[in-house]
N, C-alpha and C positions, 0 to 999 in steps of 0.2 A: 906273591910271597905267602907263607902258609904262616896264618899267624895263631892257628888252634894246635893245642896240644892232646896228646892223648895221655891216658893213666900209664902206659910205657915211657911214654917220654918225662913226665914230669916225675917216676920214681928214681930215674937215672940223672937227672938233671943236676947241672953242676951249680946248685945254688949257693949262696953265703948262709951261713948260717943267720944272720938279722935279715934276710931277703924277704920281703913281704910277700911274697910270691910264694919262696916256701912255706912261709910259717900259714900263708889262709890254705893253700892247699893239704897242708900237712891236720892243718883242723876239719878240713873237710874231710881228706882220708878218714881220720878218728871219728868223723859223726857218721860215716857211712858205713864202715866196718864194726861197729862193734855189737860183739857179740849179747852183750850181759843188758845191753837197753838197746833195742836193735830199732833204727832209723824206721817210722811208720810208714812210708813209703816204698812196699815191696819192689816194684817194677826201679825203682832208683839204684834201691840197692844193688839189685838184679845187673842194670846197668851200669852199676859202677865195679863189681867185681869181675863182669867180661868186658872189661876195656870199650862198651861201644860207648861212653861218653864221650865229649871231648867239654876241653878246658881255655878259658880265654879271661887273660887279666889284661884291664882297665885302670888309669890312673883316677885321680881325686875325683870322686862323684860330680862335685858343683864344678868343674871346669870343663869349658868348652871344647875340649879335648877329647875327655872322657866319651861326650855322643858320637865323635866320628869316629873312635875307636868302636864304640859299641857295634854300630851300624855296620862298619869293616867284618869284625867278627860276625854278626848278625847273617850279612850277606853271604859270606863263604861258607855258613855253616849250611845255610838254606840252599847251597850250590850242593853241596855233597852229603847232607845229612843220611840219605837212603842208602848211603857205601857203607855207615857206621852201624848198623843192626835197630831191630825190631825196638829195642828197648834206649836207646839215645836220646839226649838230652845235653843241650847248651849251658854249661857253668861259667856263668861269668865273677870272678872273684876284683872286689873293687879295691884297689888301695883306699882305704879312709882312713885318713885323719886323727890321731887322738882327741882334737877338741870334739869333733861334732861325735864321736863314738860316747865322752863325757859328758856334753852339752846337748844333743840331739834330742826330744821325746820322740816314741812311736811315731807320732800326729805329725813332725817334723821330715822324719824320713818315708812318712809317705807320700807325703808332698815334695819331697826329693823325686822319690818313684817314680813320679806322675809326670814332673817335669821332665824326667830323661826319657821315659817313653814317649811325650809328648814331640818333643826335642829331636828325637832318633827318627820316628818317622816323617821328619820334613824333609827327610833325608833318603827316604823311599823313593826310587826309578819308576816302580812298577804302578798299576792301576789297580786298585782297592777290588777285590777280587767280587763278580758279581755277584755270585752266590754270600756274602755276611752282609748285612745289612749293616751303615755308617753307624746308626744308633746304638752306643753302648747300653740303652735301655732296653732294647729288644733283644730276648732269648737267646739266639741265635749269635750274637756278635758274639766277638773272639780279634786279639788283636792280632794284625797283620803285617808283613814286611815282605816286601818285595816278592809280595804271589802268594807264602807262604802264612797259615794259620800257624799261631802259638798260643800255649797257654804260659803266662809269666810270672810264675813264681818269684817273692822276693822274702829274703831272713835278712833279719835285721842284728844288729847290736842289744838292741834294747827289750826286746822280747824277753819278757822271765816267763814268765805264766804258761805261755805257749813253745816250746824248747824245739817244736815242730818246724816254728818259724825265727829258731833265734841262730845266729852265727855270727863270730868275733868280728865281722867285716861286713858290710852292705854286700849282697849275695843274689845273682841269680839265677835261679833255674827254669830254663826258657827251652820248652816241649812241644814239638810242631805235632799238629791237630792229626797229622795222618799216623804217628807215633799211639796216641787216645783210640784212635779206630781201626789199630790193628788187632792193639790190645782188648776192645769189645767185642771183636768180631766174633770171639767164641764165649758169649754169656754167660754160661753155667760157672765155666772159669774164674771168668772175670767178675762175678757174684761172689764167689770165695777169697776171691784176694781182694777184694773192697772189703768182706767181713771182718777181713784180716787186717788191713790197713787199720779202720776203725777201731777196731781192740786194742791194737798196738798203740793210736793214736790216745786213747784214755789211758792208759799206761804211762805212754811219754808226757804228757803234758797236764799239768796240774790245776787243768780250768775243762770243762764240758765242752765239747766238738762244738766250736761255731756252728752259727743256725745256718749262715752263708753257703755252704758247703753241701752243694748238691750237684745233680749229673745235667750236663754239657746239655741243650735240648728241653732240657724239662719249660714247663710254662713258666712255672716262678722260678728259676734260676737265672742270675744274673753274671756274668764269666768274670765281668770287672771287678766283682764284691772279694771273687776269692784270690784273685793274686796277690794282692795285699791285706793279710788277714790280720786286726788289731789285736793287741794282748788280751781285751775284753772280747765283751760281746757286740760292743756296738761298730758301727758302720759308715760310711759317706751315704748323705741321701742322694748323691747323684755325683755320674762319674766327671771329676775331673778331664776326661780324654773329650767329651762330649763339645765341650767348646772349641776344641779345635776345627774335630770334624766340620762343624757350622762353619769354619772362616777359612778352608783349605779346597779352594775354587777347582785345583789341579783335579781334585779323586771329588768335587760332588758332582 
């Protein structure tokens, strides 16, 4: 059963008008299209006005439900991702709650975060690919599902400061690693649309580019730091995913 959507399917969609399905997609439409404060994220954008994204809603973050859906979505999209173009990207839009969207701090839903990715990958078939190394400390890692690398964007509710990372519903945008190295592959380019990004990014957001926020590779970059990016400046000193890794006998 095909349980991702595409931006054709979901502008034609027979919603209800209170469908929580319409109304986060309908926000997400609004943050990606607009013109007059234009989303910092070129390549997003890119990929959201030629239809290669695709779209997957998820019920209540904290229920057990929620990860085997994810993982569902997760898997099929990593089956077919390279049918949907250069510039694709996994949207997963969460129904949440009005309490915890009222009740929730940043610090809260990121230890949401943590736990449903934690969660999702126990759920993983596949063998932890050789080439990333387990350690989220080291350079090089990048989280994985079923073969495939991603980088895993999440927006929150609670995000003021950073508008980069705010969205009316737990949000994510989940970009497989071979997506990041098509788009490097031509430098010069890809130097100009990161300059661009970064401009735009101080435009959108009413606080200084997190320190976190560096390229895939580098010695001090750590992949973990930037999926979940705080309204501040400050950080986890160490990632959450890490203790898993240590107690998941299957992939050590």
């Amino acid at each position: 059963m095909n349980l991702l959507f595409s931006k054709t399917d979901l502008d034609s969609a027979n919603f209800t008008a209170n469908d929580w399905r319409r109304l986060s997609y309908h926000a997400f439409s609004e943050k990606l299209s607009n013109k007059d404060t234009p989303f910092p994220c070129v390549p997003a954008t890119h990929g959201f006005s030629t239809n290669q994204l695709r779209y997957g809603f998820v019920s209540d973050p904290r229920k057990k439900e929620a990860i085997t859906e994810l993982a569902e979505l997760l898997k099929e999209y990593g089956e077919n991702s390279r049918s949907y173009g250069p510039y694709t990207s996994l949207i997963i839009l969460f129904e949440t709650p009005e309490d915890i969207i009222e009740n929730n701090t940043v610090e809260e839903f990121e230890e949401l975060y943590w736990n449903i990715l934690t969660n999702v990958s126990e759920l993983d078939q596949s063998e932890w690919p050789e080439n990333i190394p387990f350690d989220p400390g080291h350079h090089l890692w990048e989280y994985c599902f079923e073969g495939e690398q991603y980088f895993m964007y999440c927006a929150t509710p609670k995000h003021v400061n950073r508008q980069s990372r705010s969205f009316p519903t737990l949000m994510f945008a989940i970009t497989p690693r071979w997506v990041l190295d098509t788009f490097n592959a031509k430098p010069k380019r890809a130097d100009k649309t990161k300059e661009i990004i970064r401009k735009r990014l101080g435009n959108y957001d009413s606080v200084d580019i997190h320190p976190d926020l560096k390229g895939y590779g580098e010695d001090d970059n750590f992949e973990w730091r930037q999926y979940f990016i705080r309204d501040d400046d400050k950080s986890l000193s160490k990632c959450p995913f890490l203790n898993k890794l240590k107690k998941n006998d299957k992939k050590a």
